[in-house]
C-alpha positions, 0 to 999 in steps of 0.5 A: 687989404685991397678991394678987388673989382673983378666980377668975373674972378668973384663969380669964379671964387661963388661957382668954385665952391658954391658957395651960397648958393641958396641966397636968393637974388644975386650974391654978387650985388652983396659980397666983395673979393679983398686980396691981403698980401702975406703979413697982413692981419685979416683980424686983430683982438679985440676989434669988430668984425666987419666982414664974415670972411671965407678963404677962398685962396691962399693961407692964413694962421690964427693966433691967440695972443696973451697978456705976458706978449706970448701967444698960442698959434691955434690953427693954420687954414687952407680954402676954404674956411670961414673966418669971423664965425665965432665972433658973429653969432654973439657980436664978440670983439676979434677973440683971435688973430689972424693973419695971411701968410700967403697971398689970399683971396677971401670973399668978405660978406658985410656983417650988417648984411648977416646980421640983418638977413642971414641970421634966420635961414637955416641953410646958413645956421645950419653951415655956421654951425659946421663951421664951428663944430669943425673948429672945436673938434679940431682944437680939442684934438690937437691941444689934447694929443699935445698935453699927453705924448711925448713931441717925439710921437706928435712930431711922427704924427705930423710928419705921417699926415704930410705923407699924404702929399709927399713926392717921390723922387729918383732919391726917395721919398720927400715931403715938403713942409709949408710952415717954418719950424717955427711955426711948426714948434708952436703948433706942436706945444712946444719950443723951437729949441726942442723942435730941433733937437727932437728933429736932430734925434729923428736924424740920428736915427735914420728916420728922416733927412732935413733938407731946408723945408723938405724931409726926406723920408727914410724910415716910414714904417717906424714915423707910422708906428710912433704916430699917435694920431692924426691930426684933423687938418695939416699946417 
């Protein structure tokens, strides 16, 4: 993690999102801008938080590791999100891991900072609060839909939200996937060995075409109809 001592860039990184905006005096004298590089940890279990982060740019993934070494990927972020908010209300250890997976600048306010001044403005609760309710839903919604259908309808799902941002191109239409199908396995429940299999049946079918990270889609109006729900933020 590197300290950036660029005021302009910070202001830049407040103006853009407004974010708190309803501190009174100058935000600036109090929060610092880190810049982490991919691979890095933004967090680790079990350690203090020092920092109440907000991503401000770049992406980062949070895990839950486990006794046995395996660990659950919860969630991938893009700005803006909060980050250490559900540690901060009850001063509780690290519960997850995250870590950078693209160079990422985060605005870092000191926790002692919060802890001493920010604890009793409602404008603040009011947004932790938001936070955490966002996060929560999010989890539910996803570990749910995981547990009950089948991958072949969880992978559609998936595929049917990048469509969102998909490119159309002289050779059709593609999506390109940001995760690794690695990381995609684990969002979706399941191994990778499944994930290529299931996507190999995708292929067979004539649904899509994989083309490294990009998925030519072929057949949308069957991706629609197996989708089973959207999920509430892509990876």
């Amino acid at each position: 993690m590197q300290k950036i001592l660029d005021q302009k860039l910070t202001e830049y990184y407040l103006e853009k999102y407004k974010l708190f905006s309803w501190h009174v005096g100058n935000i600036t004298d109090i929060v610092e801008l880190h810049y982490f590089k991919s691979g890095e940890m933004v967090f680790e279990i079990g350690e203090d938080a020092k920092y109440l982060y907000v991503l401000v740019n770049g992406r980062v993934k949070v895990t839950y590791p486990f006794e046995n070494g395996k660990s659950m990927l919860l969630k991938f972020y893009n700005p803006i999100i909060l980050l250490g908010d559900m540690e901060l209300y009850q001063s509780h250890p690290i519960m997850c891991s995250v870590e950078v997976v693209e160079d990422s600048h985060l605005i870092a306010v000191p926790d002692v900072f919060v802890q001493t001044h920010w604890m009793n403005n409602t404008q603040f609760l009011h947004g932790l609060i938001e936070s955490l309710s966002e996060k929560l839903s999010s989890t539910i919604n996803n570990s749910s839909y995981n547990f009950v259908y089948p991958l072949g309808n969880r992978l559609a799902s998936y595929i049917v939200d990048h469509l969102e941002t998909a490119e159309t191109t002289e050779e059709g239409l593609y999506v390109e996937l940001k995760s690794s199908f690695e990381e995609i396995s684990q969002f979706l429940g399941t191994t990778y060995r499944h994930l290529h299999r299931t996507i190999t049946e995708f292929e067979n079918k004539g649904l899509i075409a994989v083309d490294t990270r990009r998925l030519k889609i072929i057949d949308e109006t069957t991706l629609r109809d197996m989708a089973v729900n959207k999920y509430m933020k892509l990876l």
